[in-house]
C-alpha positions as CSV (number, residue, x, y, z in Angstrom):
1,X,-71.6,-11.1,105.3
2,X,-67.9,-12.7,104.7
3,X,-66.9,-11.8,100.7
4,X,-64.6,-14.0,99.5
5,X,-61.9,-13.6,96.9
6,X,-61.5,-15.3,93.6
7,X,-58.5,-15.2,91.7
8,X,-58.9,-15.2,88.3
9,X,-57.2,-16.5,85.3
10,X,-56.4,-15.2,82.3
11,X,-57.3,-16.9,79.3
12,X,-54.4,-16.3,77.6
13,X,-50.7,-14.6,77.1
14,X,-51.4,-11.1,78.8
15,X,-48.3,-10.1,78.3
16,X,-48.2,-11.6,74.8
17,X,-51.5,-9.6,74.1
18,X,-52.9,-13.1,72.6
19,X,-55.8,-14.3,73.4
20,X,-56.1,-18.4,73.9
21,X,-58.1,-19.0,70.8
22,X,-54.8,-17.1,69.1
23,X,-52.5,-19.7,70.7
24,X,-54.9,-22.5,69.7
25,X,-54.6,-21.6,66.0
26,X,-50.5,-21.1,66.9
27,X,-50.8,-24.9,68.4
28,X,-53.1,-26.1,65.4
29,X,-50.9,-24.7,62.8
30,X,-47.5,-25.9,64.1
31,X,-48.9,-29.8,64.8
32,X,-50.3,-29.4,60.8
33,X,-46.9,-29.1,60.2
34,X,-45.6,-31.7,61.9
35,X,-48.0,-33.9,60.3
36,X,-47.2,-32.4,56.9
37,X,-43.1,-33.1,57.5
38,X,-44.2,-37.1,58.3
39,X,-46.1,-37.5,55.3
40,X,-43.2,-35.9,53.4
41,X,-41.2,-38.5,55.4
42,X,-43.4,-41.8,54.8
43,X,-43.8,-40.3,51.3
44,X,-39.5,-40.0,50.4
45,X,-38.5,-43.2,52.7
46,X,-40.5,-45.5,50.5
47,X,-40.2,-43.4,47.4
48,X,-35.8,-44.3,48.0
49,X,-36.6,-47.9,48.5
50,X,-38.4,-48.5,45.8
51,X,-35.9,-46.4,43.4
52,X,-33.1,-48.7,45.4
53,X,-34.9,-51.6,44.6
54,X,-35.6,-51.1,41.0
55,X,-32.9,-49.4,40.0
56,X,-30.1,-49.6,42.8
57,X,-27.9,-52.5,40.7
58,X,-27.7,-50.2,37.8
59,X,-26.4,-47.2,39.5
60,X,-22.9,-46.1,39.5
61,X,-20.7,-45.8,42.5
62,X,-20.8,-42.0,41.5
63,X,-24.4,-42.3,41.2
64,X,-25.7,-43.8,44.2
65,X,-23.4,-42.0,46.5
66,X,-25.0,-39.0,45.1
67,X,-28.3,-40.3,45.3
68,X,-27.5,-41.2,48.8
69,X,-26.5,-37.9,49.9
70,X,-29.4,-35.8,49.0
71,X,-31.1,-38.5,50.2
72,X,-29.6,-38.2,53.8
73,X,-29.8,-34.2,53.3
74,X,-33.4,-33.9,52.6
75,X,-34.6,-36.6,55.3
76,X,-32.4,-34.8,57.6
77,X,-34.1,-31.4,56.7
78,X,-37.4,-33.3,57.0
79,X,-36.7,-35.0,60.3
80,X,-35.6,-31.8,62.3
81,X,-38.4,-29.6,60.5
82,X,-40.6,-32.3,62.6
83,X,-38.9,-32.3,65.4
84,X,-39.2,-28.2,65.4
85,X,-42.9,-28.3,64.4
86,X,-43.7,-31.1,67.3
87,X,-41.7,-28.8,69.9
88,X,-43.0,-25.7,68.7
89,X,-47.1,-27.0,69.4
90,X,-45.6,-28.6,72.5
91,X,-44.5,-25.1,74.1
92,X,-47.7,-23.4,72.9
93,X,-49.6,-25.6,74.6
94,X,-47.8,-25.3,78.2
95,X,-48.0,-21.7,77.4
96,X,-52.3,-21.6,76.7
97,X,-52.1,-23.1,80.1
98,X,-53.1,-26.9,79.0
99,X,-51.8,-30.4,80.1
100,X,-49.5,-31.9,77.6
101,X,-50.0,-35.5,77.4
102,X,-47.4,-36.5,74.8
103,X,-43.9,-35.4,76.8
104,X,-40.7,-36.2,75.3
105,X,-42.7,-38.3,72.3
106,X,-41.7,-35.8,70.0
107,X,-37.8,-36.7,70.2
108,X,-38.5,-40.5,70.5
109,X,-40.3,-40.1,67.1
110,X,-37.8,-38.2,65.2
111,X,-35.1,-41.2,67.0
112,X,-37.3,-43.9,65.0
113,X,-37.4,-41.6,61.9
114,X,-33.5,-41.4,62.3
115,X,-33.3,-45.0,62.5
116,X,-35.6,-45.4,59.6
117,X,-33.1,-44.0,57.2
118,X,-30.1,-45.4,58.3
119,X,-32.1,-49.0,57.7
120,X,-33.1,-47.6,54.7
121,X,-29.5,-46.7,53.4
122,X,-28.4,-50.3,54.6
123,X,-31.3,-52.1,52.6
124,X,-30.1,-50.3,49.7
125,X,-26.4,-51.3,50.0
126,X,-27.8,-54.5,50.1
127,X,-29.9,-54.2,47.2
128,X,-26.8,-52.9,45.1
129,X,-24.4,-55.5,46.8
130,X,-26.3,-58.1,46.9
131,X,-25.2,-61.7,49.5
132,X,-26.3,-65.3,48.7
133,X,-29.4,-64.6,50.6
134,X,-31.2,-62.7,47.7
135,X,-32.2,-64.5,44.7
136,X,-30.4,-63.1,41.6
């Protein structure tokens, strides 16, 4: 009788002593995060907007250069807190020993996020400077 062998996998991060449920609650926690940083974004890009569009003609140059600069700080802070959250749950997940179908999607979504406030800054220098276009 022929015995065959059967290498086994483990079900986890031996050397890690973590089990993969552990990394699973790692991966789980880290995308939360991710999600919780967009939201945050969605939430401040159309809060600045709506201040800009309200209010942006009666700022001061003083004023909306400040405004604009925590602006840039805390969506910058926001954007990269993604981008480390998405990368973070990406690497857990090669490391439980799963197929990542996303790739590279985390840095083309904090690109558009990037682009999202520069378009937002330039609709409200518009707003404040105002062409022919807009009606007054």
């Amino acid at each position: 009788m022929a015995v065959e062998t059967v290498e086994l996998i483990p079900l986890g991060l031996p050397e890690l002593g973590m089990t993969r449920a552990e990394m699973m609650e790692i991966i789980a926690h880290n995308t939360e995060m991710a999600h919780g940083m967009g939201d945050t974004f969605y939430t401040l890009l159309f809060a600045y907007i709506i201040a800009m569009f309200i209010a942006g003609r009666l700022l001061t140059r003083t004023q909306y250069v400040i405004a604009n600069i925590m602006y840039v700080v805390v969506m910058t802070l926001t954007v990269f807190g993604l981008f480390n959250f998405s990368r973070q749950a990406n690497a857990w997940v090669e490391y439980a020993g799963m197929h990542n179908g996303f790739g590279d999607f985390t840095l083309v979504v904090s690109a558009l996020f990037a682009i999202l406030v520069i378009l937002s800054i330039w609709f409200g220098r518009k707003v404040r400077h105002p062409t022919s276009e807009l009606p007054q």
